[in-house]
N, CA, C and O atoms as a GROMACS GRO file, in nm:
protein
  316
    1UNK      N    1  -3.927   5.446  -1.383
    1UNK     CA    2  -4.063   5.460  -1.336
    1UNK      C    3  -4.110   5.324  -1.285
    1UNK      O    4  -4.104   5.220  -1.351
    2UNK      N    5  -4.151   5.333  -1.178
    2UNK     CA    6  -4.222   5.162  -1.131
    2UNK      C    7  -4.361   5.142  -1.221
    2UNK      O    8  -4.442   5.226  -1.261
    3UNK      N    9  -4.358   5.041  -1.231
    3UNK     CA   10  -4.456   4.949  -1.323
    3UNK      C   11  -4.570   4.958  -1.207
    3UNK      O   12  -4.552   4.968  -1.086
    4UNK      N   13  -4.689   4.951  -1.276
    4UNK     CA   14  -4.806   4.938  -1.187
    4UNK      C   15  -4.831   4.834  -1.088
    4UNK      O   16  -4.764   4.742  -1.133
    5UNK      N   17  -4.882   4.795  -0.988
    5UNK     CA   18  -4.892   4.708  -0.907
    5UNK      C   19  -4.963   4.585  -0.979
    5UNK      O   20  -5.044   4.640  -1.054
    6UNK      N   21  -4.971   4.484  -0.992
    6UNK     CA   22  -5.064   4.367  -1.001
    6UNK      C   23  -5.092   4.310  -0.907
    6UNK      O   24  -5.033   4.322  -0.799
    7UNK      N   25  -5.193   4.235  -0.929
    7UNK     CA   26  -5.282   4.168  -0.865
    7UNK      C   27  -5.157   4.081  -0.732
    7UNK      O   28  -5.184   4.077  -0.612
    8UNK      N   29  -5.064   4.039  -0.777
    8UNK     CA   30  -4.983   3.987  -0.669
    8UNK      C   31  -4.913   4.021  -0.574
    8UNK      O   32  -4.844   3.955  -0.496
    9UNK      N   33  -4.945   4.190  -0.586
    9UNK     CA   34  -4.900   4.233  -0.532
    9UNK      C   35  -4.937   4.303  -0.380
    9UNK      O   36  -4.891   4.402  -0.323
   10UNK      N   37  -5.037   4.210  -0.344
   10UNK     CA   38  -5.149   4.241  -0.253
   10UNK      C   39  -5.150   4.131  -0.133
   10UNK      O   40  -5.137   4.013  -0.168
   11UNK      N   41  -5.161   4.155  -0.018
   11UNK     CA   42  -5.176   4.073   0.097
   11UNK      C   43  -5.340   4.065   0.115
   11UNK      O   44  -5.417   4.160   0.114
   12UNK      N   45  -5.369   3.937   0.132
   12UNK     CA   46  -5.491   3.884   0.215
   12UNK      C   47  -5.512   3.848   0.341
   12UNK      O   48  -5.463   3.741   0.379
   13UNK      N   49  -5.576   3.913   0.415
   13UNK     CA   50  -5.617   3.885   0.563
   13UNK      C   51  -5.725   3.782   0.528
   13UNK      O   52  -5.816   3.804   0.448
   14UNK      N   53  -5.707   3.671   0.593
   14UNK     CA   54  -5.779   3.541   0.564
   14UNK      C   55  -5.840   3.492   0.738
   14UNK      O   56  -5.761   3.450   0.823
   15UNK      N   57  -5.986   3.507   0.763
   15UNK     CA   58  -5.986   3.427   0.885
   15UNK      C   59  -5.993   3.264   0.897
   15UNK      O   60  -6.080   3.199   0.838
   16UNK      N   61  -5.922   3.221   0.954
   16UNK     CA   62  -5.883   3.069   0.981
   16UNK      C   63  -6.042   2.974   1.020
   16UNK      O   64  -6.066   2.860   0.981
   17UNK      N   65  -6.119   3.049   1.091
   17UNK     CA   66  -6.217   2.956   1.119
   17UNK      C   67  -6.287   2.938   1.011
   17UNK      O   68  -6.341   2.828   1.000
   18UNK      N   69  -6.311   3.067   0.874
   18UNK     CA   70  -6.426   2.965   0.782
   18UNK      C   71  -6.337   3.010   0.697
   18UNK      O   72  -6.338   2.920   0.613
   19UNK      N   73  -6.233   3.116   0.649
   19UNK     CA   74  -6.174   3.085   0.560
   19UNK      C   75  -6.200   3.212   0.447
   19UNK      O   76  -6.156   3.229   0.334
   20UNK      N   77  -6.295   3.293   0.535
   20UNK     CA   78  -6.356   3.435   0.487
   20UNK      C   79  -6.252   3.538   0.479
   20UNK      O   80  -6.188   3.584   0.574
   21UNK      N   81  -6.242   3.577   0.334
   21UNK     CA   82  -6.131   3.720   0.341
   21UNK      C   83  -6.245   3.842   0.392
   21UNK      O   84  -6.346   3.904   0.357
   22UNK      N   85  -6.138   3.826   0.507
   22UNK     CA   86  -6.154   3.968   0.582
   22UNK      C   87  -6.098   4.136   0.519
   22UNK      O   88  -6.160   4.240   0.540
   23UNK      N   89  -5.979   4.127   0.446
   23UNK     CA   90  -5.956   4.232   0.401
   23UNK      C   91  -5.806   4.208   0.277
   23UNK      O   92  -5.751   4.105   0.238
   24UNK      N   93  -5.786   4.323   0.253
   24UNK     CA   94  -5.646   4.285   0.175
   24UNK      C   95  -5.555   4.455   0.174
   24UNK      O   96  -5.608   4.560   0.208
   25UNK      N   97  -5.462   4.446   0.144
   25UNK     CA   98  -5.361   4.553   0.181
   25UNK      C   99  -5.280   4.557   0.070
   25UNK      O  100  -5.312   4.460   0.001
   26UNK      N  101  -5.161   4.639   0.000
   26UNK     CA  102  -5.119   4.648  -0.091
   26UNK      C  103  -4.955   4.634  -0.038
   26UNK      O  104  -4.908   4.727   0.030
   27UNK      N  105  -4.907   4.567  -0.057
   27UNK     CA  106  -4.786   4.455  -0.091
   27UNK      C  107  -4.670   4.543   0.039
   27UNK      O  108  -4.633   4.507   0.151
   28UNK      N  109  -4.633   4.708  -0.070
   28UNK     CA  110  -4.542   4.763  -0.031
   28UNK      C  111  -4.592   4.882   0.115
   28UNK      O  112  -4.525   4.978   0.151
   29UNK      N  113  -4.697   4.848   0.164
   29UNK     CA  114  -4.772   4.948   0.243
   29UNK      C  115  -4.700   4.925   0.388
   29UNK      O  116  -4.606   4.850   0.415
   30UNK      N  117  -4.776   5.014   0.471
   30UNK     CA  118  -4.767   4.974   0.668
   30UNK      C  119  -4.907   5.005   0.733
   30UNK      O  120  -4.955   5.113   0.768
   31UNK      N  121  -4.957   4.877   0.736
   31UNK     CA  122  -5.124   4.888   0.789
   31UNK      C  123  -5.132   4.870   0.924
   31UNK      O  124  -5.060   4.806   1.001
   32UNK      N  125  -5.236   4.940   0.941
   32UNK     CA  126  -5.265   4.897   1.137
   32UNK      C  127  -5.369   4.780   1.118
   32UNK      O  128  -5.474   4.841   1.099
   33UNK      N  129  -5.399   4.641   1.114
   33UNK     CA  130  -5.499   4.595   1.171
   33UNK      C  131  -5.515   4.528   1.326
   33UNK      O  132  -5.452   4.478   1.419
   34UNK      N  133  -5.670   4.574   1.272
   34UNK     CA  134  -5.727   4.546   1.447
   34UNK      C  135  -5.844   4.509   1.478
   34UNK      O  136  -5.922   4.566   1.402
   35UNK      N  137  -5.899   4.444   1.551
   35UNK     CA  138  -6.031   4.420   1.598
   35UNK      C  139  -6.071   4.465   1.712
   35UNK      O  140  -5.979   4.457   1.793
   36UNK      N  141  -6.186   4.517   1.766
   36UNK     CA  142  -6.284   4.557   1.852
   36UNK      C  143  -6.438   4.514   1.881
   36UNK      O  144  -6.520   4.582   1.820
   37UNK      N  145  -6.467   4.457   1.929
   37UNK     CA  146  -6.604   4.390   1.968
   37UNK      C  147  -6.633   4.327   1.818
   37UNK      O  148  -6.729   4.360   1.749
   38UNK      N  149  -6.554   4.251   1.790
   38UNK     CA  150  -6.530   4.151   1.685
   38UNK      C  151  -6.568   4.204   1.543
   38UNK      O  152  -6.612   4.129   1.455
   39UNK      N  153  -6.558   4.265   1.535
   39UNK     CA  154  -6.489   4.378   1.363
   39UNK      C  155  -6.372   4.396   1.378
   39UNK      O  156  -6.306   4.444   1.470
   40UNK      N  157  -6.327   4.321   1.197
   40UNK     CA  158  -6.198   4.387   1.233
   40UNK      C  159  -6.189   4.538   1.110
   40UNK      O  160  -6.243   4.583   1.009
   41UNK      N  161  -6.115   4.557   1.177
   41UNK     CA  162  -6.048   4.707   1.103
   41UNK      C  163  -5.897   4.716   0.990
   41UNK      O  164  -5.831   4.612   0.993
   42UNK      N  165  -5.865   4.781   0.937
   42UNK     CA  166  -5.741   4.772   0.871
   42UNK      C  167  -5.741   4.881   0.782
   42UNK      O  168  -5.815   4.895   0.684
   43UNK      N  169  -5.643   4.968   0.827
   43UNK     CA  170  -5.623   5.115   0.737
   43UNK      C  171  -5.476   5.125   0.737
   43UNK      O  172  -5.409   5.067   0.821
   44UNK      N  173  -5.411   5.220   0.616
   44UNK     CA  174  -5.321   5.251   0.610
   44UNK      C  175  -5.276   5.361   0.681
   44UNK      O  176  -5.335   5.469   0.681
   45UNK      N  177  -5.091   5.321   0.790
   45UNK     CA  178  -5.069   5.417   0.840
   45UNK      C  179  -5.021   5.537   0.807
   45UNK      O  180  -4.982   5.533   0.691
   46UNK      N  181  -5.008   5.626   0.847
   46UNK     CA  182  -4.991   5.772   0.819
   46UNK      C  183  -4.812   5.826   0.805
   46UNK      O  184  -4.734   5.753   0.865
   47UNK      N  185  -4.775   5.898   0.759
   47UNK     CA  186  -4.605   5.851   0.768
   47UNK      C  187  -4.586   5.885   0.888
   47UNK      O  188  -4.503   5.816   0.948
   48UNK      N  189  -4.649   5.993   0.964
   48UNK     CA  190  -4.594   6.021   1.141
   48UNK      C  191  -4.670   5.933   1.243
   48UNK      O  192  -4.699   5.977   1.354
   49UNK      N  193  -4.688   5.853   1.217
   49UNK     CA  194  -4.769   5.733   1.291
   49UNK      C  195  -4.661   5.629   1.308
   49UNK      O  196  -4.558   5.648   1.244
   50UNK      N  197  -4.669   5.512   1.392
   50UNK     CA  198  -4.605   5.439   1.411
   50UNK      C  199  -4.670   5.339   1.517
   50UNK      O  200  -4.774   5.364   1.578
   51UNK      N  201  -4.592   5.221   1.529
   51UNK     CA  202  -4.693   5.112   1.645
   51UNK      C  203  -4.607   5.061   1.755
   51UNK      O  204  -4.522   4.980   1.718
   52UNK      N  205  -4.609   5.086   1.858
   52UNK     CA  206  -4.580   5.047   2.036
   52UNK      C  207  -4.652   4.898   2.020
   52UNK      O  208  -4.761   4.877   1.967
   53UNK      N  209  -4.573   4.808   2.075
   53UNK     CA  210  -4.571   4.698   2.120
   53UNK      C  211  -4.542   4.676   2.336
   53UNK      O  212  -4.486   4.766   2.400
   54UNK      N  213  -4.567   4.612   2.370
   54UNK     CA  214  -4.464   4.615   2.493
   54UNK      C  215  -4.348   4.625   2.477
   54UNK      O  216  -4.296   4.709   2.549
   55UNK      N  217  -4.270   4.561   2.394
   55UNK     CA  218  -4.100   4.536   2.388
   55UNK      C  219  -4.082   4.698   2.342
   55UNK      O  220  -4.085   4.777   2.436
   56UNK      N  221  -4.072   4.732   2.260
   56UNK     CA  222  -4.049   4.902   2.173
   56UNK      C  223  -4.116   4.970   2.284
   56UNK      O  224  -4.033   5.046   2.336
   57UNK      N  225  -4.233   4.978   2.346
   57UNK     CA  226  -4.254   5.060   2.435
   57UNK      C  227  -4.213   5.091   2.580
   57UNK      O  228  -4.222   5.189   2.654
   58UNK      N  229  -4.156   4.940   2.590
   58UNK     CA  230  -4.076   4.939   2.718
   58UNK      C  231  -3.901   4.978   2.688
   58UNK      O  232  -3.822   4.995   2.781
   59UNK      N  233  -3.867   4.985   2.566
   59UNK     CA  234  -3.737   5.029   2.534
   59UNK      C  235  -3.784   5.191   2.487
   59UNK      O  236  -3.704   5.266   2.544
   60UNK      N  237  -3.855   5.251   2.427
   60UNK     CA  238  -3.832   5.370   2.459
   60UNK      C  239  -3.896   5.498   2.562
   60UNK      O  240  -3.909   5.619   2.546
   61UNK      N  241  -3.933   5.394   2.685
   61UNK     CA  242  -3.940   5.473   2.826
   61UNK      C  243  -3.797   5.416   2.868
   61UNK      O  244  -3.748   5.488   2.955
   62UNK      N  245  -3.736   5.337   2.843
   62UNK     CA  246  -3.610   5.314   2.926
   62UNK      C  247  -3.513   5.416   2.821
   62UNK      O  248  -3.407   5.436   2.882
   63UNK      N  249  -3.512   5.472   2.713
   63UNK     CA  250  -3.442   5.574   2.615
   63UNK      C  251  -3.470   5.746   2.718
   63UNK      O  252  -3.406   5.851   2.723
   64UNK      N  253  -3.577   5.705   2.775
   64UNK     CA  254  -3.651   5.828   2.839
   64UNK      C  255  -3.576   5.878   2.977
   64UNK      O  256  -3.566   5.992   3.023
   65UNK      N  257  -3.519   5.731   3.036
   65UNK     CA  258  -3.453   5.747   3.127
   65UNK      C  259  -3.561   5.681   3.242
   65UNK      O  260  -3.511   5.677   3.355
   66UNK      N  261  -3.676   5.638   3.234
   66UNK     CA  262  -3.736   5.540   3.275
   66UNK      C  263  -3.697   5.418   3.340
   66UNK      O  264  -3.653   5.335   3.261
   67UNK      N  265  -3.701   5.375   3.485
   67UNK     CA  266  -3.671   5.222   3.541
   67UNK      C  267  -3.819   5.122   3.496
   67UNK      O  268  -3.930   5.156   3.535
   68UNK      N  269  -3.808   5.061   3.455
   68UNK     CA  270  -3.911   4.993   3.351
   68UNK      C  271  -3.898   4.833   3.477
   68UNK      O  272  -3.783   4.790   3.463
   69UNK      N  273  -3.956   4.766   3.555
   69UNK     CA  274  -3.962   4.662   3.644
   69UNK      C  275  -4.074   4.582   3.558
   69UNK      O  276  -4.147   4.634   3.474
   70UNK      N  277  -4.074   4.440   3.599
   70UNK     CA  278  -4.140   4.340   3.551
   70UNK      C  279  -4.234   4.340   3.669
   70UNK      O  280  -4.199   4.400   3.771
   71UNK      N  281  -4.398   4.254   3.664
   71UNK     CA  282  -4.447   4.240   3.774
   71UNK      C  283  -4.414   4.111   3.849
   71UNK      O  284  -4.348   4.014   3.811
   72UNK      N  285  -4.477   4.135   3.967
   72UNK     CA  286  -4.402   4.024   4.081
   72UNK      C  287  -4.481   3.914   4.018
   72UNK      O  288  -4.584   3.936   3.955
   73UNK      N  289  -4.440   3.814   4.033
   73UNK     CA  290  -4.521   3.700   4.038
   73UNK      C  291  -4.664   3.680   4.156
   73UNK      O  292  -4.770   3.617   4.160
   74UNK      N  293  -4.595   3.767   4.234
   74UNK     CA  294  -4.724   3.774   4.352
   74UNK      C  295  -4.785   3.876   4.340
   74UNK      O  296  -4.732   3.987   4.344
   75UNK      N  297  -4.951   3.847   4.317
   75UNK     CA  298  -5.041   3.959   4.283
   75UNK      C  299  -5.103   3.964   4.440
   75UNK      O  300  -5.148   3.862   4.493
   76UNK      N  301  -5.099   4.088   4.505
   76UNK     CA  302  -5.174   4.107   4.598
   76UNK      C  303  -5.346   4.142   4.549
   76UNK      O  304  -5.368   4.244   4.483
   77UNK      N  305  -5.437   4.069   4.581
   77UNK     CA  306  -5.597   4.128   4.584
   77UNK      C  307  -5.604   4.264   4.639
   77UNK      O  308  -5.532   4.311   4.728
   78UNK      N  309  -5.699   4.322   4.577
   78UNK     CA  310  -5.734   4.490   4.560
   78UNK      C  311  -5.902   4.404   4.690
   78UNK      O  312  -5.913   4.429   4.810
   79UNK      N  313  -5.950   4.358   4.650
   79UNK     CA  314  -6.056   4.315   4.701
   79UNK      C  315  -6.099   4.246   4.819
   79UNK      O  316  -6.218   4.219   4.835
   0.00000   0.00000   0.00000
């Protein structure tokens, strides 16, 4: 049987500018955090949930059968 969690067993989201805990998470978990018009957020994910990055999201459209191109260095103006 696993032993109960303790206190150390916990992550702190710490913001760097004053040093304010923003939140905390439990050791063995998979959290989404995030911010939006400067709140941040942080919940636990769901087991059919999962998180896309560029790199993982650009490897599984290329799994898809997807041609996945980088942009040009030359941006043409829309304007």
């Amino acid at each position: 049987m696993k032993e109960k969690q303790e206190q150390g067993d916990w992550y702190d989201i710490i913001r760097r500018s004053d040093g304010k805990l923003i939140g905390s998470m439990p050791f063995e978990s998979r959290c989404l955090v995030y911010t939006r018009n400067g709140m941040v957020s942080c919940r636990p994910l769901l087991e059919d949930e999962g998180i896309f990055n560029l790199s993982s999201g650009t490897r599984f459209l290329r799994r898809l059968g997807y041609h996945v191109n980088q942009p040009s260095d030359i941006m043409i103006s829309t304007d």
